[in-house]
N, C-alpha and C positions, 0 to 999 in steps of 0.2 A: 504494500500500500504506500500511495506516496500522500505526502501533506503538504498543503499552500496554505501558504499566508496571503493574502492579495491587501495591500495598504493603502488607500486614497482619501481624498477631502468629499468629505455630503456633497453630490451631486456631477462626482465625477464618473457615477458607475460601477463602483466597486462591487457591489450586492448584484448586479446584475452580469456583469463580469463572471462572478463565481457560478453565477445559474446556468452560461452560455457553456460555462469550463464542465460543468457535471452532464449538461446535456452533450454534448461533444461526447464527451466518456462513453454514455451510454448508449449513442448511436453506433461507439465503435466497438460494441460488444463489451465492455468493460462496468464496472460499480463505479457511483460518485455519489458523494453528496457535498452537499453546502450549508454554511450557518452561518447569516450575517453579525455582527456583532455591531452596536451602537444606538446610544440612549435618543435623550432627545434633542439630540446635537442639530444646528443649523446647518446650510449648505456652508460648506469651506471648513468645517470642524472635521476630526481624523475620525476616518470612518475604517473598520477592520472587516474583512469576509475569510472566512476556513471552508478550505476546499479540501476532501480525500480521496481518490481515484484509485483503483485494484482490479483486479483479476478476479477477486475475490469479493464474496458479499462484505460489507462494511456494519459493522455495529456499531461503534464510537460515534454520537452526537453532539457535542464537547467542542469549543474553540481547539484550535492546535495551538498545542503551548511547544511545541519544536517540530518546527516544519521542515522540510527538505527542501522546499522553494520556496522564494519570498518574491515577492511580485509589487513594486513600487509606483505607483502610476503619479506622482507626485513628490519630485525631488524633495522638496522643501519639508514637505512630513519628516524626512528624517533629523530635522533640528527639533522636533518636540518629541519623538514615537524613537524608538527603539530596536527600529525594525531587525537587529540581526539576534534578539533575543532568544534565545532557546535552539537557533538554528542548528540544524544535526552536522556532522562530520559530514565534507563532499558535498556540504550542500549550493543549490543553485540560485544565486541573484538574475532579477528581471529587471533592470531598472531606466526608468524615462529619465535619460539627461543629455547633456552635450562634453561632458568629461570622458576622460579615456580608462579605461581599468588601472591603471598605474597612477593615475591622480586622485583615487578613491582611496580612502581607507579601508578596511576590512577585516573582519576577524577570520584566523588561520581555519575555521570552518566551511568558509567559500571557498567553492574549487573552481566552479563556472561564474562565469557571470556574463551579462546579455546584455546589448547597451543600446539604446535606441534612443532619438531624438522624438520621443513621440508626439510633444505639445508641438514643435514644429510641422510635424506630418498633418496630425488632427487638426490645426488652423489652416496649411493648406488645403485639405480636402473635407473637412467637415465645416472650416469656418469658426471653429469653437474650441479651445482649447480642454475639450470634454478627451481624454486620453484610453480607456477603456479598449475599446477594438484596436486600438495601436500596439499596445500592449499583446493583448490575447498573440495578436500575428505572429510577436515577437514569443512569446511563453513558447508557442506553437515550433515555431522553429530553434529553441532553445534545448526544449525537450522530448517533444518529441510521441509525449504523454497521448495529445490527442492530435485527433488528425485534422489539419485546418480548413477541409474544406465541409466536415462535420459544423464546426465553428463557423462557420464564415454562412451557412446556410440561416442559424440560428441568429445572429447577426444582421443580417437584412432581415429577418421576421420581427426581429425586435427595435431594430435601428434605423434601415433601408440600405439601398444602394451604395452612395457613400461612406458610412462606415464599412461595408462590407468591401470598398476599395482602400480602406484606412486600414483594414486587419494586413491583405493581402501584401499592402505599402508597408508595415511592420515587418511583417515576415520575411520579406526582401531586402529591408536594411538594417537589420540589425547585429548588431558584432558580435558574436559568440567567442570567446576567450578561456581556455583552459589553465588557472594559475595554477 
């Protein structure tokens, strides 16, 4: 079983991010589920989603408190949130920025990390600096977990057109790094 963390601000998709991740899973013959976490926080306050994906049926309905992926759809959370808490050995970062792997910090638990511009993409093509399906493309091509064009259907059901040219625009550029 793998675990994700997925970490954003109210209103940039994070909760529906994890719904598309578990749907994905299950179109590709695999178990997922999801549990949003967060009170009754405004749009822009730190919002958290747990995602767990297997082969196998899943019983754990619980936050992940040490995930194997962390998935950051919002650099800037990481100056209040703590996103590499609990994170397992080998595990994989996902994260929206314009810095290189070697200009990040990180603790000796990151082995992967994935690096995409994705507020630059979703302003080019969605117009809005909403990063969600940018991400997904990029998680997608990172891991490997599910298969993007599962995601990407799910995505325009939920999104349209455009973001489902934002996932695809993800998955194409993002830097995949083995430290």
């Amino acid at each position: 079983m793998k675990e994700i963390r997925i970490h954003g601000r109210g209103g940039m998709g994070s909760v529906k991010a994890a719904e598309a991740l578990v749907y994905a899973a299950v179109m590709d013959g695999k178990y997922g589920n999801s549990i949003p976490f967060f009170g009754f926080e405004r749009q822009g306050a730190p919002v958290t989603a747990f995602v767990r994906i297997s082969s196998d049926p899943i019983r754990p309905k619980n936050r992940v408190y040490n995930p194997d992926i962390v998935i950051v759809l919002d650099p800037t959370i990481m100056n209040a949130v703590d996103v590499f808490e609990g994170i397992k050995e080998n595990g994989t970062l996902v994260l929206n920025t314009t810095h290189k792997p070697e200009d990040l910090k990180m603790p000796e638990n990151v082995k992967t990390v994935a690096l995409v511009d994705a507020t630059a993409i979703a302003l080019q093509i969605i117009g809005k600096p909403i990063t969600n399906t940018v991400m997904l493309g990029a998680f997608c091509k990172a891991t490997g977990l599910v298969s993007i064009d599962e995601i990407a259907k799910k995505v325009e059901e939920l999104w349209g057109h455009k973001n489902k040219e934002a996932l695809y625009k993800g998955y194409d550029e993002v830097q995949v790094t083995e430290l």
